[in-house]
C-alpha positions, -999 to 999 in steps of 0.1 A, spaced: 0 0 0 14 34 -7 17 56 20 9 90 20 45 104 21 53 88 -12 20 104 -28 24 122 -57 20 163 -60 -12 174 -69 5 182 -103 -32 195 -118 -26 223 -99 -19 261 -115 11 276 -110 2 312 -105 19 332 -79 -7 365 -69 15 401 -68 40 399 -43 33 438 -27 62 436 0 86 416 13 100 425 51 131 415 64 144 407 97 180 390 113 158 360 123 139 328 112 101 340 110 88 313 129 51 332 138 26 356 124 1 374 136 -13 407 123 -37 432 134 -60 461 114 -27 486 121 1 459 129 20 426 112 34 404 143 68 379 135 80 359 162 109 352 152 141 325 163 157 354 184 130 356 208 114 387 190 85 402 184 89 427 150 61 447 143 62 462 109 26 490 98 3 474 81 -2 505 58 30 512 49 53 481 59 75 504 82 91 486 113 75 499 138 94 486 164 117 449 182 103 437 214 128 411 226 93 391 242 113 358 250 146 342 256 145 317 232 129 312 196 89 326 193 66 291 185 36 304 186 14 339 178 -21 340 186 -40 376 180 -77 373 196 -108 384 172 -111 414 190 -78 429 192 -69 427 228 -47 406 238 -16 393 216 -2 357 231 32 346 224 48 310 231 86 300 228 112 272 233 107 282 269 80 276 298 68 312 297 35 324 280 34 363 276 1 383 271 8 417 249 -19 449 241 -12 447 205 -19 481 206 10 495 233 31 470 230 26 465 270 39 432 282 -1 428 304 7 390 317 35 367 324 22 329 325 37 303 338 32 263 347 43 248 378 55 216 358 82 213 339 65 218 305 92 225 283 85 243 250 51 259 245 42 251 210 3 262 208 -19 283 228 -58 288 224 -81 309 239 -118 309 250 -133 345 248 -163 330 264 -146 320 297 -114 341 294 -92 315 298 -58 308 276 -50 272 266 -15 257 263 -4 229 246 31 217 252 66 200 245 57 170 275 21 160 257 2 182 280 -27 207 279 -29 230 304 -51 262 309 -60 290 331 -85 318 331 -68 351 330 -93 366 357 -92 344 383 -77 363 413 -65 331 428 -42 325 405 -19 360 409 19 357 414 46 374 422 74 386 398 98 366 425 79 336 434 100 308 442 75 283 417 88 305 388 110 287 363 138 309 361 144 307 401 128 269 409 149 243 413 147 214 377 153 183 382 170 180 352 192 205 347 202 215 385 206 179 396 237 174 412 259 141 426 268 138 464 297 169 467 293 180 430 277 211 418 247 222 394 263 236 358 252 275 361 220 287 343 228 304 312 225 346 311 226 369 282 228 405 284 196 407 260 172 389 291 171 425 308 159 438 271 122 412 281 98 440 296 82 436 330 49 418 330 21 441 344 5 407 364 22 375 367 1 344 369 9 310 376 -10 282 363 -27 261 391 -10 227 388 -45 206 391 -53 227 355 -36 201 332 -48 176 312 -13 151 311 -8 131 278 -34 149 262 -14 133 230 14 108 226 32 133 211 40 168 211 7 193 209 21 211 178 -13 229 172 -44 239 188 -72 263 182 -111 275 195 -143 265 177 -178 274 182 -206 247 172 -185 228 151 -205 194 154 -238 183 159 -222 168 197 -225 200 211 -245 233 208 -241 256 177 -231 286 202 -208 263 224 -167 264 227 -147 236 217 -114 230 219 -94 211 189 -60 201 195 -31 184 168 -4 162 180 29 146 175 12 114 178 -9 119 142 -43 120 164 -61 150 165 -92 158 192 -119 180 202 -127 187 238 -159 201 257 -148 227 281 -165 234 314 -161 259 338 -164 235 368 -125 221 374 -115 185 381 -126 169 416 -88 162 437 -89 144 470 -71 173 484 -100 196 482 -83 222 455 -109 243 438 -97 241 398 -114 268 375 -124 250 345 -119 216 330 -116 199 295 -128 166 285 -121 143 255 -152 145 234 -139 130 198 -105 118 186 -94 112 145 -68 96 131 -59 69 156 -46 47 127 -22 71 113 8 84 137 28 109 110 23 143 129 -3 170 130 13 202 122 -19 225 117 -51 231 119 -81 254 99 -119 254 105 -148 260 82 -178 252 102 -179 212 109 -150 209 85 -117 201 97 -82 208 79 -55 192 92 -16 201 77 6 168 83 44 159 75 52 151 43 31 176 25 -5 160 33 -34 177 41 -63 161 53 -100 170 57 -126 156 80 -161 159 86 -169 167 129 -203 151 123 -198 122 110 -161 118 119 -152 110 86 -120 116 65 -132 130 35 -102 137 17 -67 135 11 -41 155 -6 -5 160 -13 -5 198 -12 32 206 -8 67 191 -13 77 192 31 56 193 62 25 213 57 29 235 90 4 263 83 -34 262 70 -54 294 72 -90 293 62 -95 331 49 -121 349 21 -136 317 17 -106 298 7 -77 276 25 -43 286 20 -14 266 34 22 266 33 49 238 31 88 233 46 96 233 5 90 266 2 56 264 -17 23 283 -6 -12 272 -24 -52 280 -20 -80 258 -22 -112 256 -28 -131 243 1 -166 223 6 -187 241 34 -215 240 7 -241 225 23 -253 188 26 -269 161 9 -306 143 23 -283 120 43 -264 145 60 -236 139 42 -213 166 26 -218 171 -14 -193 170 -40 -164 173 -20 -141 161 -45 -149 185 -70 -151 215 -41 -119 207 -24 -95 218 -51 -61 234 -57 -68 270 -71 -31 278 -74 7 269 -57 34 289 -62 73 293 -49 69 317 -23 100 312 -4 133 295 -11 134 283 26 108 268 49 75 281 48 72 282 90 40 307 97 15 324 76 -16 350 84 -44 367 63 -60 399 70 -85 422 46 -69 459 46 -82 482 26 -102 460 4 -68 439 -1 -67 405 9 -33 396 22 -16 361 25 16 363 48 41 342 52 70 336 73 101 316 62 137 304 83 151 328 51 143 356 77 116 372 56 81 380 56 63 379 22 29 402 21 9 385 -14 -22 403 -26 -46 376 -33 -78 390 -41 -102 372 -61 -129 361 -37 -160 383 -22 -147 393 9 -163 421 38 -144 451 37 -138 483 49 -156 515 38 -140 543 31 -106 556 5 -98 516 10 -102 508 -31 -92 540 -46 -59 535 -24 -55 496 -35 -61 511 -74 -30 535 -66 -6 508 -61 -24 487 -90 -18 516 -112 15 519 -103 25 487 -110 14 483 -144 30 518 -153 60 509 -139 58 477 -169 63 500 -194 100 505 -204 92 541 -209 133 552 -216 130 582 -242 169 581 -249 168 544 -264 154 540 -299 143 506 -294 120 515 -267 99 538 -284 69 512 -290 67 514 -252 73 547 -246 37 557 -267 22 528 -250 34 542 -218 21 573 -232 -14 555 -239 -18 536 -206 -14 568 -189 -43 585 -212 -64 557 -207 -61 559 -170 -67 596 -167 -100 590 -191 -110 562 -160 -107 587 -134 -128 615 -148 -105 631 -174 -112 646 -207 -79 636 -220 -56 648 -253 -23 633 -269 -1 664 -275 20 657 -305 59 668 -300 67 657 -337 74 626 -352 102 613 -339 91 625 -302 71 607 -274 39 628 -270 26 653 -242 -4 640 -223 -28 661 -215 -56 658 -190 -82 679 -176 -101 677 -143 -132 700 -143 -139 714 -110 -179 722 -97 -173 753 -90 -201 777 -113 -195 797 -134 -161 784 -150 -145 815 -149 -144 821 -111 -126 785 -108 -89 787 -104 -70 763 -132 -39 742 -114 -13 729 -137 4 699 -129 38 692 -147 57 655 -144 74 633 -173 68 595 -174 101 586 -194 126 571 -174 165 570 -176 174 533 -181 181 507 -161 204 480 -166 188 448 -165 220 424 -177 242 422 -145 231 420 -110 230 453 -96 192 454 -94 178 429 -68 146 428 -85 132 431 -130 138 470 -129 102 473 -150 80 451 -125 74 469 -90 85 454 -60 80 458 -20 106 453 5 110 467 36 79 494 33 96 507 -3 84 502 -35 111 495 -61 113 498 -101 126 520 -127 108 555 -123 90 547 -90 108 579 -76 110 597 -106 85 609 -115 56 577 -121 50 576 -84 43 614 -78 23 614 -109 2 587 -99 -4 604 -62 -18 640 -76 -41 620 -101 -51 598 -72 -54 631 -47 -78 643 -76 -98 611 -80 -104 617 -40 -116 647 -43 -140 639 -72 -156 610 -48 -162 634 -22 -173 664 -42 -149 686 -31 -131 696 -63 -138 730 -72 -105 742 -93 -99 729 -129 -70 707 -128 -48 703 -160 -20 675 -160 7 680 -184 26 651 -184 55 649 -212 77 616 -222 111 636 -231 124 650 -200 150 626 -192 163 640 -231 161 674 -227 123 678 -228 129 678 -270 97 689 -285 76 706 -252 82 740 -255 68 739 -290 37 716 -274 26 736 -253 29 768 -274 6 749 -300 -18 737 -277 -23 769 -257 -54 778 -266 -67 742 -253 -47 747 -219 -60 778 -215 -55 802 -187 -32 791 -155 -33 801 -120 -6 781 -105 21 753 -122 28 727 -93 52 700 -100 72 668 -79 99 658 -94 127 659 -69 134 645 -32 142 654 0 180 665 17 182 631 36 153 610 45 137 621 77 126 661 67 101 668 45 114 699 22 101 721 0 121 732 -33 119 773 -44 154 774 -66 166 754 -100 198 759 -114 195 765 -148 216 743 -178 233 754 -213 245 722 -227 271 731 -255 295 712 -276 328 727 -290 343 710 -320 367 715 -341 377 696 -376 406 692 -401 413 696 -440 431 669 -433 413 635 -425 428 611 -398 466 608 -399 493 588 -387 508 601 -361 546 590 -370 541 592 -401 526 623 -409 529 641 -374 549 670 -375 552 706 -353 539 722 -388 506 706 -386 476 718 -362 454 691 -348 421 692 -338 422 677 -304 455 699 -292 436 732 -303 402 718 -284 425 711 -255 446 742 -253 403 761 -262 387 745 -235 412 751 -209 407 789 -215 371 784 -199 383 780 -162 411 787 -143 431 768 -112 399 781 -91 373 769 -109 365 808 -115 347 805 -153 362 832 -173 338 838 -196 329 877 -200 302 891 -180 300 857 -168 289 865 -128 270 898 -135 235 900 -127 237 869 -102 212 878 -73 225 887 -39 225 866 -12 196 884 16 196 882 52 165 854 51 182 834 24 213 829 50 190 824 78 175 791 59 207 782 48 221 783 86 191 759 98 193 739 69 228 732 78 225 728 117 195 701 111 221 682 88 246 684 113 227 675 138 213 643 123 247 632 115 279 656 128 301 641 95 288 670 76 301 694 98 314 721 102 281 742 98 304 766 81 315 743 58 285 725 52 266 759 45 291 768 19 293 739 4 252 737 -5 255 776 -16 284 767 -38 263 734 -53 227 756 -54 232 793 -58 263 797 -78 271 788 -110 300 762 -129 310 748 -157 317 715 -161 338 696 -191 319 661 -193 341 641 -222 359 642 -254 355 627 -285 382 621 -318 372 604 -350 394 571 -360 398 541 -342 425 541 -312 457 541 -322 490 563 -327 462 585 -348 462 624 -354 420 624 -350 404 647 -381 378 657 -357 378 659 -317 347 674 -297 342 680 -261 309 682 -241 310 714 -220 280 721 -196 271 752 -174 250 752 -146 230 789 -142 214 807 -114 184 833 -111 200 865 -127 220 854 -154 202 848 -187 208 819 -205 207 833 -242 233 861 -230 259 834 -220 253 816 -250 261 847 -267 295 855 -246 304 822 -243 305 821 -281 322 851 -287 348 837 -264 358 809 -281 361 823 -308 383 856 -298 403 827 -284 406 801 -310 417 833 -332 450 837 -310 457 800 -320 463 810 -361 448 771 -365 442 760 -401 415 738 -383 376 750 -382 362 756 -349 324 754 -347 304 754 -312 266 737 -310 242 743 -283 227 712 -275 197 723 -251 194 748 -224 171 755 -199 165 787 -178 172 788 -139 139 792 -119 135 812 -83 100 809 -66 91 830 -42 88 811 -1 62 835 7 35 836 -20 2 816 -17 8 781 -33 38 781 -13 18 788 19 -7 761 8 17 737 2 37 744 37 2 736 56 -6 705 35 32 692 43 24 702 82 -10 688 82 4 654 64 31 644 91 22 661 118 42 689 143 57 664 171 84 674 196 110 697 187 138 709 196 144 746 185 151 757 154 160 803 143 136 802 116 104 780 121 117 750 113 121 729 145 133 693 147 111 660 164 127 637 192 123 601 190 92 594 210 95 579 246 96 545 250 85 537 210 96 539 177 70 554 158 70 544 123 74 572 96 77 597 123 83 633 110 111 655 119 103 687 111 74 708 124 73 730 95 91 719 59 130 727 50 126 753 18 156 743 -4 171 747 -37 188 722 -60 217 717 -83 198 705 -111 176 714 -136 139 710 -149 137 730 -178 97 731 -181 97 748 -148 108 776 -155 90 781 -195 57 772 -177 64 798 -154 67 827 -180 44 807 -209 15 810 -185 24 838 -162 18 823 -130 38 814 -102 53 779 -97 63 757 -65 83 721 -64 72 693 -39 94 670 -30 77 635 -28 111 611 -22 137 606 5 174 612 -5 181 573 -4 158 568 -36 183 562 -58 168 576 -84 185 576 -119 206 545 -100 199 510 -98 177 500 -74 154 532 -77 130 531 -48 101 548 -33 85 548 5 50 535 5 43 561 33 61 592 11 38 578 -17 4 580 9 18 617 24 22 628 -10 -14 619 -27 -28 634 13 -8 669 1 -18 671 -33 -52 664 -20 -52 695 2 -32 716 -18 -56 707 -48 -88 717 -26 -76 747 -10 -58 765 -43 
């Protein structure tokens, strides 16, 4: 007879993995889960407790719960009490709120490891089931049973048999210490489990799994507790709990009892790993891969399957489904058969209901603990692996209850995101120009969805178009509504997918760690997709009163080739603009939110000069009577700077704008919140000129040279170099075109070169200013105060004040600024700028990203909680403009 560990794989079975939205990762085996409507629990093999948001997979915070490895997790329905179990004789009791350690539990015997623990909301009492075949239990209000923190019966100060046994005139080996014991928190009540509260050799085994049923056969009544319990010995039972305890000659009053009301499986001894409940049906996970299912009425075994390669040591019944999870790494759903029954009683079609939907590789290590939860009309599969990771999987599909309110427009964010992401959307790369226009349509199309009247702004043929969409506010008559323009770019740099310096595809977004990574997450998809989310918002609740016009080009990463003209074609359709908002840069470091009101602006140029001659030996033809091209471009090029980096091009400085007495101010807080985060940037002194040197003043920077001919002893016909300049508010950027021509050429004169010199402006892009003071920039400051939230500061000269760490807890995404840094930047946007004057209206820059973003680099990232923050600003900012 074959036995069920040589059973074949269910190899009928799909293999279709659901999106993977984050993965979370920790120093430890993830050996429990839990999670809450705010929090995900691990209990992991370091003792630990790490508790990551469930809305933005931030940690949260470590609670070192245990001295050895977490077994067991159990969050009750209603959120109030988080147990935890471990390779230790201690039970703890958590708010899963707080984070307050509420009980300390502990058994009078010698239990050993705690593997499972149950509890009864009815009578309030927590069940154990434990490493020497016991089940023990005690109600968690029962006054009798309070203990001291330094009761002699406690485990860490009673004497064991075992381990502090000692021969006549020998000595007991020392208990082991480690400095992380003092990390455990103080229980707020210590209770000790009455010794008569134990059910000895419950199983012949190890109780690996245990959980609380109401009604679930016809022996008992539909509203009544039952206790189910999994064991080492491959039995599994169900026991009728009273409240009355056990009758001991000794007179000891017990508070409640269990007794053995059904057992399965007698005739198979391979362990019971897990258990799941649908009504009378039973699902029990069992070495080897098998799961089995029973009927509590009958006491039937129904079915059973090989679901997984490896011990099947988690089943969750969830959204109308069973999910499960094997030592081999695989995780799969089922359909399941609580359907109804037949004339007889017994269950219908159970063959054809009890079937796998879909397995997939969800870890390349042991699949040890799993969880479900619905959040935000997501339904989440977690799992846990000894690969120290948590996995989050969105696995919607079924009818599930959810909650009201933003929940599906926020799940239809990220699902936008994603599939934008897919498109390879890199305007410098011919061969990615199909996907560029269907990057380009995708985005349309979405816009159209959400309420848009929607136009594809041609940039010429051999250019990715402009799209345009417009957002009609409520507000009557038109002309009193204010018109917002919204500027971002949804080409990408690109993103090398050959070697490995990207953890994850580039094009298909990925969570880890409460980030979202992928090629353009950062810049400038993600912000994009916030405002037109933070629009779609306001639409639902009818609270969009301004006209909101998206302008969203695919040629900025190339010098925005084709815009200017766009726009000035398609002027009449923009129509009239109040205010051009934009977010399309990040923050200083990645704690304080910032505001940017400076650009520099950028003259790309390229100098070349050329031969008569064409390319030339260099022995053989080179001679002191012969000019060549990439001597003169040296000897030019040189002429443009001298040993100080001081550009000495003519009129070169004049017109640059002063520094005032407010500008200095910011700079001086800018630079002491820097400092103070991390004192390696110091001096302040330094620090302060170095960001005025890199935001305020201007440079000029020789990028590379190129000669004709292949390498070689060669005297190159032609030799060009790429020469940038970096401007700032004052100078104008057709004047220094014009000068630095003129130079070049007044220089190249003093040469008497028989070669041609010929200088080609590649692009250029004017320097913006915005003004800190004026009304969008007001509106915006609010929105970023309102979003995360004044906490703590310390002081600050110029409004902008600094949070402390909160006391005792490590609040996830905390802010660290009361009010926004206002900064300026290095680079350039050239649309800024040309919006500004096109429309004649004022412009201001958020900031969505955190400087770790990597944007432009591989492994581009985003926060999920900058993502959230930013779509909550644009959302204010877009209601009260």
């Amino acid at each position: 007879m074959t036995s069920l560990q040589s059973r074949e794989l269910d190899d009928s079975c799909p293999d279709a993995a659901p999106d993977q939205l984050q993965e979370l990762r920790h120093d430890g085996s993830v050996l429990a889960l839990a999670v809450s409507d705010k929090y995900i629990f691990a209990g992991t093999s370091k003792g630990e407790i790490a508790v990551w948001s469930l809305g933005t997979f931030q940690p949260v915070q470590t609670i070192q719960a245990h001295k050895r490895s977490v077994l067991c997790l159990l969050l009750t329905d209603d959120l109030k009490y988080l147990f935890s179990t471990a390779c230790e004789p201690i039970i703890n009791v958590w708010c899963p709120r707080t984070f307050t350690r509420l009980y300390e539990i502990y058994s009078t015997y010698d239990v050993g490891d705690v593997f499972s623990v149950a509890y009864s909301p009815q009578r309030e009492t927590v069940y154990v089931g434990t490493q020497t075949q016991d089940i023990q239990w005690i109600s968690l209000k029962d006054p009798d049973r309070k203990s001291s923190h330094e009761s002699a019966h406690h485990p860490d100060r009673r004497q064991h048999r075992f381990f502090d046994s000692r021969a006549v005139g020998g000595t007991s080996t020392p208990r082991r210490t480690e400095e992380f014991y003092a990390l455990i928190p103080k229980a707020d009540q210590v209770l000790e489990i009455d010794s008569g509260a134990i059910r000895q050799y419950a199983h012949y085994g190890w109780v690996f799994c245990m959980l609380v049923a109401k009604g679930p056969t016809v022996l008992v009544d539909s509203d009544e507790e039952v206790l189910i319990s999994g064991g080492g010995d491959g039995t599994i039972k169900l026991w009728k709990l009273s409240d009355s305890g056990p009758d001991y000659d000794d007179g000891n009053i017990i508070t409640g009892d269990i007794e053995e009301l059904m057992v399965l499986g007698e005739d198979d001894s391979e362990s019971v790993m897990s258990l799941a409940i649908d009504g009378s049906f039973l699902y029990a996970g069992k070495l080897g891969g098998i799961i089995e299912l029973w009927d509590l009425d009958t006491k039937q075994k129904l079915r059973v399957i090989k679901a997984h390669d490896g011990n099947v040591n988690v089943l969750k019944m969830s959204f109308g489904l069973l999910w499960s999870g094997g030592t081999g790494g695989s995780a799969s759903k089922h359909s399941t058969v609580h359907y109804g029954r037949d004339t007889n009683g017994g269950a219908q079609n159970i063959s054809q209901k009890y079937q796998c939907l879909s397995r997939w590789k969800a870890h390349d290590a042991k699949i040890l603990s799993s969880a479900t939860v619905v959040h935000h009309s997501d339904q989440l599969f977690l799992t846990g692996a000894n690969d120290n990771t948590v996995r989050v999987w969105r696995v919607n599909g079924m009818p599930s209850q959810t909650e009201d309110g933003t929940g599906p427009a926020e799940d239809m964010m990220i699902q936008s995101l994603r599939e934008f992401i897919s498109y390879k959307t890199v305007s410098s790369r011919p061969e990615f120009t199909e996907d560029c226009r269907k990057g380009a349509t995708f985005l349309g199309s979405l816009f159209k969805r959400l309420g848009a009247d929607v136009e594809m702004l041609s940039t010429g043929s051999l250019h990715n178009p402009v799209v345009y969409a417009k957002f009609s506010g409520k507000l009557e008559p038109a002309e009193k509504r204010k018109r917002i323009l919204f500027y971002g770019h949804y080409d990408v740099v690109p993103a090398d997918m050959k070697g490995d310096n990207w953890q994850t595809d580039p094009f298909k977004l990925s969570g880890r760690d409460g980030y979202l990574y992928g090629r353009g997450v950062s810049d400038n998809k993600g912000p994009i997709i916030a405002a037109l989310y933070a629009v779609s918002d306001l639409l639902q609740e009818k609270a969009l009163d301004s006209d909101i016009i998206f302008v969203i080009e695919g040629e900025e990463e190339s010098g925005s080739r084709g815009f200017a003209e766009a726009i000035h074609d398609n002027k009449e359709l923009i129509g009239h603009i109040d205010y051009v908002l934009l977010a399309n840069s990040y923050w200083l470091d990645d704690e304080v939110p910032c505001l940017t009101y400076g650009l520099r602006g950028v003259l790309h140029a390229t100098v070349c000069i050329d031969s008569k001659h064409p390319d030339l030996h260099s022995g053989v033809d080179g001679s002191n009577m012969l000019s060549e091209p990439l001597t003169d471009l040296t000897l030019l090029v040189s002429k443009l700077k001298d040993r100080k980096n001081h550009v000495n091009i003519p009129g070169f400085y004049d017109g640059i704008l002063p520094l005032t007495k407010e500008e200095d101010l910011r700079y001086d807080d800018i630079a002491n919140i820097l400092i103070r985060r991390n004192p390696a940037n110091g001096p302040t002194e330094a620090l302060k000129r170095s960001l005025m040197a890199r935001w305020r003043e201007p440079n000029l920077t020789i990028h590379r040279y190129n000669v004709s001919g292949p390498d070689g002893s060669l005297i190159s016909s032609h030799a060009t170099a790429n020469v940038s300049i970096r401007l700032v508010p004052g100078q104008e950027v057709d004047e220094v075109i014009k000068n630095l021509k003129s130079f070049l050429r007044e220089e190249y004169e003093q040469f008497e070169s028989d070669n041609t010199l010929t200088i080609r402006i590649d692009n250029k892009a004017e320097p913006w200013l915005g003004v800190p003071g004026n009304y969008i920039f007001r509106t915006l400051e609010e929105a970023v105060m309102k979003a995360w939230g004044p906490t703590a500061s310390e002081g600050s000269n110029n409004g902008i004040s600094v949070a402390l760490p909160p006391n005792g807890t490590n609040d996830e995404a905390a802010p660290k600024t009361r009010k926004p840094l206002y900064i300026r930047e290095g680079g350039s946007i050239p649309p800024i700028r040309f919006l500004e004057k096109e429309f004649n209206a004022p412009a201001a820059h958020l900031p969505c990203g955190q400087a770790s973003d990597a944007a432009h680099l591989d492994n581009e990232r985003l926060r999920v909680v900058n993502l959230q923050k930013s779509r909550e600003i644009f959302s204010t900012v877009f209601r009260k403009l």
